[in-house]
C-alpha positions in Angstrom: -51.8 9.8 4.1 -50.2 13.1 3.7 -46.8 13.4 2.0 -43.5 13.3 3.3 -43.1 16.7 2.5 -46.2 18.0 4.5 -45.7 15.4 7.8 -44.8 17.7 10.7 -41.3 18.0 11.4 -41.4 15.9 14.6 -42.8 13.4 12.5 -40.5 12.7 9.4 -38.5 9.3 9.7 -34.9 10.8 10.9 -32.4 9.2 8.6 -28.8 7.8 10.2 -26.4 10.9 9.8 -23.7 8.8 8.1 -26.3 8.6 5.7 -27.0 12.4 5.5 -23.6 13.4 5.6 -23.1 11.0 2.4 -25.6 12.7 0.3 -24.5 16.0 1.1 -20.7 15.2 0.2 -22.3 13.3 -2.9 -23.4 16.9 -4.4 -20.6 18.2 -4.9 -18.0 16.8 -8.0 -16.0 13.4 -7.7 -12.6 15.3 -8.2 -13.1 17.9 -4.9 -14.8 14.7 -3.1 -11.8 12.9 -3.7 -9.5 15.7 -2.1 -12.3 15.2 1.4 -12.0 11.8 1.0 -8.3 11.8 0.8 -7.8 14.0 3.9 -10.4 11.6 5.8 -8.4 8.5 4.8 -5.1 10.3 5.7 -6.2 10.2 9.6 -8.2 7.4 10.1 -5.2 5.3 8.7 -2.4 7.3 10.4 -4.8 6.3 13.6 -4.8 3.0 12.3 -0.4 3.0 12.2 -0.8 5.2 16.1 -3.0 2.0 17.4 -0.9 -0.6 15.7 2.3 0.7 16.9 0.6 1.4 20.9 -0.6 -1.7 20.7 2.3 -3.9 19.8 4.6 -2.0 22.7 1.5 -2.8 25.0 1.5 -6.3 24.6 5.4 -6.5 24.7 5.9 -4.8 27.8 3.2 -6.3 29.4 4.3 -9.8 28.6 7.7 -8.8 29.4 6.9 -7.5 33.0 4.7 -10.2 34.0 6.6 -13.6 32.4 10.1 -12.6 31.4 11.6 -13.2 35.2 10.0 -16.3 36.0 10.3 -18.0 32.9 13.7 -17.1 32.1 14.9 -18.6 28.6 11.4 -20.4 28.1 9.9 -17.1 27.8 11.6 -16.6 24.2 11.0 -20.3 23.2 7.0 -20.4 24.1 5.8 -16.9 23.9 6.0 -15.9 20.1 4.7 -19.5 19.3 1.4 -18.3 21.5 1.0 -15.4 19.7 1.0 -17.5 16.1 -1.8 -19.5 17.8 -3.8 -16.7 18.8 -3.7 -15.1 15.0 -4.7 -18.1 13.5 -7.4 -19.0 15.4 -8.6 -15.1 15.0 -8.4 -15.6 11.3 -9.9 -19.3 10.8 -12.5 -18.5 13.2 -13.5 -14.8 13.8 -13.1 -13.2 10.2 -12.5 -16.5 8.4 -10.0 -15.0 5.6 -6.5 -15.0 5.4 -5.0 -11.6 6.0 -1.2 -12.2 5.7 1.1 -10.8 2.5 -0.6 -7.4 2.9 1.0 -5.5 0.3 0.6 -8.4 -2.1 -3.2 -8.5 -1.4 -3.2 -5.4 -2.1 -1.6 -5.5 -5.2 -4.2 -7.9 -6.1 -6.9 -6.4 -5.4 -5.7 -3.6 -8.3 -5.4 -6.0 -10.5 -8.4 -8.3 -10.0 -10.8 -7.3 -7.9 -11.2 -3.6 -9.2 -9.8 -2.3 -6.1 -12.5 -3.6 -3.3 -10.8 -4.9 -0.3 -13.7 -6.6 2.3 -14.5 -4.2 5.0 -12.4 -6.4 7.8 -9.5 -5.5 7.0 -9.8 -2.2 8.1 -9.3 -3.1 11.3 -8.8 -7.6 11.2 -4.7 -6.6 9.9 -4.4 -4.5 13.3 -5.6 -6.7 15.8 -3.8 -10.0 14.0 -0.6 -8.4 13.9 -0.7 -6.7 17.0 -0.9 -9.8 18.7 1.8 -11.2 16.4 4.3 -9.0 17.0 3.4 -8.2 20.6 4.4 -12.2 21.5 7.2 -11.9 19.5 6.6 -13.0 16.1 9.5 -12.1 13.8 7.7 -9.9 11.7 7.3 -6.5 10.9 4.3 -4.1 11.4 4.5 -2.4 8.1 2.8 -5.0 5.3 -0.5 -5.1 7.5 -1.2 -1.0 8.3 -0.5 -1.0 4.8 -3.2 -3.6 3.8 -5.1 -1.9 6.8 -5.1 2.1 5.0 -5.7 0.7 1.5 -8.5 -1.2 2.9 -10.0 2.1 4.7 -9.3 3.8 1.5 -10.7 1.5 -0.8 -14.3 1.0 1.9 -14.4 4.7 2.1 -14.5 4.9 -1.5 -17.5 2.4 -2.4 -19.3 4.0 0.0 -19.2 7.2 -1.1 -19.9 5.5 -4.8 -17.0 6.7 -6.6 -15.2 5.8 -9.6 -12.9 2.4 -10.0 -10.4 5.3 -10.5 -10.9 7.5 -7.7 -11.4 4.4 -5.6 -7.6 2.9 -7.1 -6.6 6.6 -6.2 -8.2 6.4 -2.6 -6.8 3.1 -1.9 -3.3 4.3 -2.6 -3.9 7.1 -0.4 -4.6 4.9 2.5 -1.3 2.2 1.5 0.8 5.7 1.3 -0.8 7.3 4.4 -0.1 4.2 6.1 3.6 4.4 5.3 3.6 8.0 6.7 2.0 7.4 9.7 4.2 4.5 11.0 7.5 6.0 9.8 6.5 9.3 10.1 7.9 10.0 6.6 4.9 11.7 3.7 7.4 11.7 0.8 8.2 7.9 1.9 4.6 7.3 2.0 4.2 8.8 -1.6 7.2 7.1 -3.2 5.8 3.4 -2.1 2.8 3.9 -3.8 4.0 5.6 -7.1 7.2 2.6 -7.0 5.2 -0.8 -5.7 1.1 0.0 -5.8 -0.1 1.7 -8.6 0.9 1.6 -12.0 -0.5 4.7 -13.7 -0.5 8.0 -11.6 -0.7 11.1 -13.3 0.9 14.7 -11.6 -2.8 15.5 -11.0 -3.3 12.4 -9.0 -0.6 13.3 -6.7 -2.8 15.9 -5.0 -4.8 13.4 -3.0 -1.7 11.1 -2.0 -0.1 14.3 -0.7 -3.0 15.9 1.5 -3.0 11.8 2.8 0.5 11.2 3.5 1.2 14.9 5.3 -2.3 14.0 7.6 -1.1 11.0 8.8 2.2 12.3 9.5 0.8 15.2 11.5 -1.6 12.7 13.2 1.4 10.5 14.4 3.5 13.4 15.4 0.7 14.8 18.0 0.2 10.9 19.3 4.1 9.5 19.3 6.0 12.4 19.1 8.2 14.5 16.8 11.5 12.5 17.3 12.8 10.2 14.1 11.6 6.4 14.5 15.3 5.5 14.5 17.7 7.5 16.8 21.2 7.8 15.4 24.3 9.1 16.0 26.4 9.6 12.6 29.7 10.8 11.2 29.9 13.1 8.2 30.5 11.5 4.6 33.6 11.3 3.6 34.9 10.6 0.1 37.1 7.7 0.5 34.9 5.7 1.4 33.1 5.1 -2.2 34.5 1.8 -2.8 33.2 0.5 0.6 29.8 2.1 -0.4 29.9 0.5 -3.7 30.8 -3.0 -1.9 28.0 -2.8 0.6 25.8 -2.0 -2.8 26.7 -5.4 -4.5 26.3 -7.4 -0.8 22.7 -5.9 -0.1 22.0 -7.2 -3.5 23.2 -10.4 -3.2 21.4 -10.5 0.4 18.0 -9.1 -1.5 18.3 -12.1 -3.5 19.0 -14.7 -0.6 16.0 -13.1 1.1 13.2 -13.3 -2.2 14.2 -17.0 -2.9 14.8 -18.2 0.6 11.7 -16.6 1.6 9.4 -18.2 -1.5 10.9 -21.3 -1.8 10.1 -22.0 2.5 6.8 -21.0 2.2 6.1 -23.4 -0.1 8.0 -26.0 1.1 5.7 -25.5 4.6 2.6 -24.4 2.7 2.6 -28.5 1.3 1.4 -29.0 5.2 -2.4 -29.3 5.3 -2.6 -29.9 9.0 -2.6 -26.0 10.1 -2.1 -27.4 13.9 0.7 -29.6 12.9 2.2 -26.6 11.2 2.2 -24.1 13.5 3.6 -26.3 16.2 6.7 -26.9 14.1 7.1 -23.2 13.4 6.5 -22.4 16.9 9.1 -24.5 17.6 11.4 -23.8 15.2 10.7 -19.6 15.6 11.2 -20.6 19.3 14.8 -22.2 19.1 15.6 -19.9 16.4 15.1 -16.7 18.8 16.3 -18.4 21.9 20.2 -18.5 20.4 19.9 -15.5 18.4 17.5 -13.0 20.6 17.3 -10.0 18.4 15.3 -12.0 16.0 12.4 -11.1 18.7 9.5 -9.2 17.1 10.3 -6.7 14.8 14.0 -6.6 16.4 14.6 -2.9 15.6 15.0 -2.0 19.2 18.4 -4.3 18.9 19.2 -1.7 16.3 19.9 1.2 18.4 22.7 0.2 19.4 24.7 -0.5 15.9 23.1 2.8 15.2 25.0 5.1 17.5 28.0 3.0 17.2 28.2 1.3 20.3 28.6 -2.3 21.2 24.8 -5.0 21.7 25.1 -6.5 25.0 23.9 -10.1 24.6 25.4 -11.4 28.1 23.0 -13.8 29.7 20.6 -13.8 26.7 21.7 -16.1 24.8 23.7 -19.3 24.7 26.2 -18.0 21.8 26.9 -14.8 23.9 30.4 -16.1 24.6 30.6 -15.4 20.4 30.9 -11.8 21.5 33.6 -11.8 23.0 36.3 -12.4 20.0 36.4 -9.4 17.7 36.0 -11.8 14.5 33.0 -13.7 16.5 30.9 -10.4 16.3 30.3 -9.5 12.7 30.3 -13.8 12.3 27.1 -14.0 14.6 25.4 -10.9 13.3 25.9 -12.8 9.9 23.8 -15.6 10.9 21.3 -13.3 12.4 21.1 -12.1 8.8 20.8 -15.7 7.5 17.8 -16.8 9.8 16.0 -13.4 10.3 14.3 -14.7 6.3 14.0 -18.3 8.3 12.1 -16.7 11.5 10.1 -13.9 9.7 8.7 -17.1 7.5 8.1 -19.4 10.3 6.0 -16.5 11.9 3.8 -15.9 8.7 3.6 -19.9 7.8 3.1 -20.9 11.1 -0.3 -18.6 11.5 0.9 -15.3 12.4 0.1 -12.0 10.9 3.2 -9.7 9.5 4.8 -8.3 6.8 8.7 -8.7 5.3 9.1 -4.9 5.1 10.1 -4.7 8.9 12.5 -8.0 8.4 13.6 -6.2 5.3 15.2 -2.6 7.3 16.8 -5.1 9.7 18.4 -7.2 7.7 19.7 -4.3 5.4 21.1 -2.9 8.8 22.6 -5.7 10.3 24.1 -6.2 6.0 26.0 -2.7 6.6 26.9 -3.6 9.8 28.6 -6.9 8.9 30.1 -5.1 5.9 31.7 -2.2 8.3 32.8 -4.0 11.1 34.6 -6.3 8.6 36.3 -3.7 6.8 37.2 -1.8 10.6 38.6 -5.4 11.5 40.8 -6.3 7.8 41.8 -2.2 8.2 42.9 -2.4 11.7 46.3 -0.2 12.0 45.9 1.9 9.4 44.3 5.3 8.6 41.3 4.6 7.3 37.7 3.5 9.2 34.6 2.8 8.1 32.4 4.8 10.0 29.5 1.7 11.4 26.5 3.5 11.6 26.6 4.9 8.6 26.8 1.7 7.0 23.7 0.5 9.2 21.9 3.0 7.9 22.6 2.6 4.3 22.5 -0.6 4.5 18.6 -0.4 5.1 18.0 1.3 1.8 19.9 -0.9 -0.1 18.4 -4.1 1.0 14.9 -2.7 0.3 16.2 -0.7 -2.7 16.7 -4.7 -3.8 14.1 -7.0 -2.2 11.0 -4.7 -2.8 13.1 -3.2 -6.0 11.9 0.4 -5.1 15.2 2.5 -4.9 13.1 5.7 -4.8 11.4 4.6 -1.7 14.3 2.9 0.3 16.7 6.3 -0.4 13.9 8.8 0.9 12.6 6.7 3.4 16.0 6.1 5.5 16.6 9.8 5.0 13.2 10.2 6.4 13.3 7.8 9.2 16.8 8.9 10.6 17.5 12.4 9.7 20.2 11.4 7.7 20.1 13.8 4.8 23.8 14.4 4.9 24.2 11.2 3.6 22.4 11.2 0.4 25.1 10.1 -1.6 26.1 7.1 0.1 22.1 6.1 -0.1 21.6 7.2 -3.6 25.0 4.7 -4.5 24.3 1.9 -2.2 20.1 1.3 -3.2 20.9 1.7 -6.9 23.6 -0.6 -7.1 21.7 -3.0 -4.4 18.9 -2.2 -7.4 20.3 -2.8 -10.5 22.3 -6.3 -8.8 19.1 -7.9 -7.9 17.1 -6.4 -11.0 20.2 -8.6 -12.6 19.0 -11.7 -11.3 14.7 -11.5 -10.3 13.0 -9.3 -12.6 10.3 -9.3 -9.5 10.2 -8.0 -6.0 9.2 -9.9 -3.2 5.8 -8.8 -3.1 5.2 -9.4 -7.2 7.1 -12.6 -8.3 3.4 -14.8 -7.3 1.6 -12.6 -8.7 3.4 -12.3 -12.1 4.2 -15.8 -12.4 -0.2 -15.7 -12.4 0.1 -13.3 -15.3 -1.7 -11.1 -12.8 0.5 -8.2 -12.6 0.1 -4.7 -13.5 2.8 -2.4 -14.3 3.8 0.9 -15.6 3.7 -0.1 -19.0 -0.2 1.0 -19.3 -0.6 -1.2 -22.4 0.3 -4.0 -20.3 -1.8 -3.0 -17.5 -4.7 -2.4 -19.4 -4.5 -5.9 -20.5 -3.9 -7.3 -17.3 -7.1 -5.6 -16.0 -9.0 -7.0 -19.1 -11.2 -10.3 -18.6 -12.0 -12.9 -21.5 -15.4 -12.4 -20.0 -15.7 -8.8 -20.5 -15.4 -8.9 -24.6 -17.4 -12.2 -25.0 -20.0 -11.7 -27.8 -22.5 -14.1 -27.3 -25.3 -12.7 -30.2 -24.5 -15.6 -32.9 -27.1 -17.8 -34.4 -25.6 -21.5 -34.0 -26.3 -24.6 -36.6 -26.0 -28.0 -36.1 -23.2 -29.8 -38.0 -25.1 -32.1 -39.5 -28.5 -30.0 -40.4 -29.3 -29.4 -44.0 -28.1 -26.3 -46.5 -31.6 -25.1 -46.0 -31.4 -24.8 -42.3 -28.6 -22.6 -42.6 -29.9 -20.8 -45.4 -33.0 -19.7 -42.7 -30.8 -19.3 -40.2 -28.7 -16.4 -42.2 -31.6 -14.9 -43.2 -32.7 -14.1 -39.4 -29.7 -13.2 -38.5 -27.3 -10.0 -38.6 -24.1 -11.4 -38.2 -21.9 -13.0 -40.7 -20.4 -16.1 -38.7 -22.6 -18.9 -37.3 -21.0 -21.6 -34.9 -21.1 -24.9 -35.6 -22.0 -27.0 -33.0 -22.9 -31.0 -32.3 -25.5 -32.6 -30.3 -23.8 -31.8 -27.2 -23.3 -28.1 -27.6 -19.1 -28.7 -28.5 -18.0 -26.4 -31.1 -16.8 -28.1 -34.5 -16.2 -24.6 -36.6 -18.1 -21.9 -38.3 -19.6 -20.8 -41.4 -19.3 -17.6 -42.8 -21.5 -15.7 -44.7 -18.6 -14.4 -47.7 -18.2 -18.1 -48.4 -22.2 -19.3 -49.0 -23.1 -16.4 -50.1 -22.6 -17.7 -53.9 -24.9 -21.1 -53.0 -28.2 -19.8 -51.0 -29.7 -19.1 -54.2 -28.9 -22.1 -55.4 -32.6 -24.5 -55.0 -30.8 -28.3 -55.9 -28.4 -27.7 -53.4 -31.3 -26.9 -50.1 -32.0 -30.4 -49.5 -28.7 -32.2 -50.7 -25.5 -30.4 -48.7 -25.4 -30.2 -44.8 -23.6 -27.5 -42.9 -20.4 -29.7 -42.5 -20.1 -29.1 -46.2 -19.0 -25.5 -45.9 -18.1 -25.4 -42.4 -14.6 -24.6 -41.6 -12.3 -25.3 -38.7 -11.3 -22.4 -36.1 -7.2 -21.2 -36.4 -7.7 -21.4 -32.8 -9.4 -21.4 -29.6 -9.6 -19.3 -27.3 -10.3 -20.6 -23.7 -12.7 -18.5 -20.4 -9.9 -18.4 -18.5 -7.1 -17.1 -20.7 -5.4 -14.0 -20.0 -5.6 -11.3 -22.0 -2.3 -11.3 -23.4 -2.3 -14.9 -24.2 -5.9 -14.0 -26.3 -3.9 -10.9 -28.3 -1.0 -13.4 -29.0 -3.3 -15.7 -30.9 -5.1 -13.3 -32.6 -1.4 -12.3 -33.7 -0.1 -15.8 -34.6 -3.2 -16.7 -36.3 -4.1 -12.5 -38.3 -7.6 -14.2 -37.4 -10.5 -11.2 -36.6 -12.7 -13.5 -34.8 -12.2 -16.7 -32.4 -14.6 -19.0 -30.6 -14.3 -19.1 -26.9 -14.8 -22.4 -25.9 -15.0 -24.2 -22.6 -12.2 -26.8 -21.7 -14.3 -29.5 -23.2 -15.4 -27.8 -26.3 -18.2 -26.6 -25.1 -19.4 -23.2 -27.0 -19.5 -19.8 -25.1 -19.4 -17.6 -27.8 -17.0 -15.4 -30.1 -14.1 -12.5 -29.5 -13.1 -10.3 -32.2 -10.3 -7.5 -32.1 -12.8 -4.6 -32.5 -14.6 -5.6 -29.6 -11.3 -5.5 -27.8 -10.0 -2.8 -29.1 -13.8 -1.2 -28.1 -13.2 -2.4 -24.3 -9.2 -1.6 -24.3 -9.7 2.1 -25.0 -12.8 1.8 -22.6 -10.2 0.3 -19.6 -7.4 2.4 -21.1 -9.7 5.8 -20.4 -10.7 4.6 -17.1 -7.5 4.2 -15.7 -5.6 7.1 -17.4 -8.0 10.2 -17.2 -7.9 12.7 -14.7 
């Protein structure tokens, strides 16, 4: 048979041309690879926030055109409970995974699953969410393009069989690109993923985020259009009104703090229910009820923001039950204050009850409806005199300093709204509001919404790298399993044969049943293997001692370095829950793997 290399050219097996393409860009070095990659990843996952966005007004207007007439009222109480149903079945049947808390599963897949996030969820975020939000669900779109781009970012990059680096590096490209292409806003994009994804981004790194957030922008501008995702009309900063800046600061916070704990505490609280069917009728209903008296809680609700945005009155009349609430002046900012309350209460229902969203969307809207309570309060205590508070501004800083607090990313929040709006001119009101919203809430949760699970697991990493590199460390990863093991009760001689075979200088004790007792080390018998009366008269247990302490498979890292500390011991037997023997850790062989990790994640 002649070779491959001599077969005729109509004859040589044709190879798929993803697969040629691959080996081409394989050629060439990781670090200009990663710049191609990033650009790639930059527009599929701004496509990904174009097709999420078209998709949600879709559904919504089509829904709306075809049921909102003849069912009147009902159409707000049934519709967003179908559109929980139809995400749940598509995730406990079709792809079988749960998909909701998008930035959190994204954060864990950093920490624990070296950055590989299953191929669905490239496109399984889009179409549950979609249908979510389309019905109704109080949700935002935000959480699951961003699982969606880190997911495209993360696939592209084991494909292309790149580095747990350069595939971290790619996945934030796709989280930050995500953020671009929905709010149309790179630096936004940028800011997220330095402030809430990754923990350890070096100036060189920044290349590939960039080239990622400005594609998807561009590819969101040519498919939805140049104008700012929120229209607004504002006034021009004025000086006096620091103190009610300052004020709306410290409420946002306190808000931010409402809306972490409420938020947790429900979800578990529903989460106790194992009957999924039982549950998502009881959200349905209670998402249902909850939107029928208060209709802006429907879907992501910001198009009820447009009108506290140019400063002009929301028409509820025949919407809603409590519409006669509008019609006293201390009525309004009452009822938008219990919008605020239950926005956390339907935005949980929606995710507990099977649907598929994020709280970054709930976050913006509760921040805006925050200012707007704050202004229209102070406009109504400061009625006859000079001064004003001018309402949309407060609306709009009020959505940086809610997420300034609940996601505790102040960065983000300023240059997003600024993004978002066009409000530039009012940096300083942003800058004020978000840090004090910030540093309130830091006060009181040390976590943000999306890392208080995940830290309470001892699974978080942070921007301490020490700490980072520990939380990506596994017990498993510095097991040394090499020892030559004695029975307790076996005779000096054993022992003695035992040492002589082997190069280590610790052997584990063990019983009949494979359970570690202690060790023996070598410094200690040394003076007795020569000894010829003692072979045959004293057993293993009479030199054996007792470990300072165990350590356990499924420890964490840190926990491992804090008994190494308590105990100044160099080695410790890792031990099942029952005793039974695995092996030995010892601080060089974790100092060996640290500086391993610590190079991994750190180099350019």
């Amino acid at each position: 048979m002649p070779k491959s290399g001599n077969m005729p050219k109509n004859e040589r097996v044709k190879r798929p041309l993803g697969h040629s393409i691959r080996e081409r860009l394989k050629r060439i070095s990781e670090h200009n690879l990663l710049l191609i990659m990033s650009f790639v990843v930059g527009v599929l996952s701004g496509l990904a926030a174009v097709i999420l966005k078209k998709l949600v007004e879709w559904i919504q207007e089509g829904l709306s055109d075809s049921f909102a007439d003849s069912l009147g009222a009902a159409f707000y109480i049934v519709i967003p409970g179908i559109g929980m149903l139809l995400a749940m079945l598509f995730c406990r049947f079709v792809i079988k995974d749960g998909i909701g808390h998008g930035v959190t599963k994204v954060l864990q897949a950093v920490s624990k699953n070296e950055s590989r996030i299953r191929p669905h969820n490239m496109w399984s975020s889009v179409a549950a969410s979609s249908v979510t939000i389309g019905f109704g669900g109080s949700v935002g779109a935000e959480a699951p393009i961003v699982y969606t781009g880190a997911a495209i970012g993360s696939n592209f990059a084991r494909y292309m069989g790149m580095s747990y680096r350069n595939m971290t590096i790619l996945l934030g490209c796709g989280a930050a690109a995500a953020v671009a292409g929905i709010f149309k806003a790179p630096l936004a994009g940028v800011l997220f993923v330095l402030e809430i994804l990754l923990f350890n981004i070096s100036m060189t790194s920044m290349m590939p985020l960039l080239i990622s957030t400005v594609s998807a922008t561009v590819i969101s501008y040519i498919f939805l259009g140049q104008d700012t995702p929120f229209q607004c009309t504002l006034t021009p900063f004025d000086l006096r009104n620091i103190p009610f800046y300052i004020i709306l600061g410290l409420f946002c916070g306190g808000c931010s703090i409402y809306f972490i704990r409420t938020t947790l505490w429900l979800e578990d609280k529903i989460g106790r229910m194992k009957n999924p069917y039982l549950k998502w009728v009881l959200c349905a209903m209670g998402l249902g009820i909850l939107i029928f008296l208060f209709p802006p809680l429907y879907g992501e609700g910001y198009g009820s923001l447009g009108a506290l945005l140019n400063g002009t009155e929301l028409s509820l009349d025949g919407q809603t039950p409590l519409a006669f609430m509008t019609d006293s002046v201390w009525a309004v900012p009452v009822f938008f204050l219990l919008i605020l309350i239950l926005k956390v209460f339907s935005m949980t229902l929606t995710n507990a009850g099977g649907g598929v969203g994020g709280t970054f969307g709930p976050t913006l809207f509760i921040g805006a409806i925050a200012g707007f309570v704050v202004a229209r309060s102070f406009n109504l205590v400061l009625s006859g005199t000079s001064l004003t508070v001018p309402e949309q501004n407060f609306v709009l800083v009020g959505m940086a300093g809610l997420m300034a607090g609940v996601m505790q990313a102040p960065m983000t929040a300023i240059f997003l709204i600024a993004e978002i709006s066009g409000g530039y001119d009012l940096f300083l009101p942003l800058i004020l509001t978000a840090t004090i919203a910030f540093g309130t809430t830091r006060v009181v949760e040390k976590f943000s919404i999306y890392t208080k699970r995940i830290a309470q697991k001892g699974e978080l990493l942070t921007h301490d790298s020490d700490q980072a590199v520990l939380t990506l460390m596994k017990v498993s990863d510095v097991i040394e399993k090499d020892f030559s093991t004695v029975e307790i009760d076996a005779p000096f001689e054993s022992l003695v044969k035992v040492v002589a075979e082997s190069n280590r200088n610790i052997f584990p004790v063990l019983d009949s049943r494979n359970r570690f007792q202690g060790y023996v080390s070598l410094a200690d018998i040394r003076k007795y293997m020569f000894r010829p009366e003692l072979q045959k008269t004293t057993f293993v247990y009479n030199y054996m001692k007792s470990a300072e302490e165990y350590v356990y498979e499924d420890d964490k890292m840190d926990v491992v370095m804090k008994k190494f500390e308590i105990t100044d011991a160099w080695n410790l037997p890792v031990v099942k829950q029952d005793r039974t023997y695995i092996g030995f850790v010892s601080k060089s062989k974790i100092f060996s793997v640290y500086r391993s990790e610590l190079k991994m994640v750190s180099q350019d």
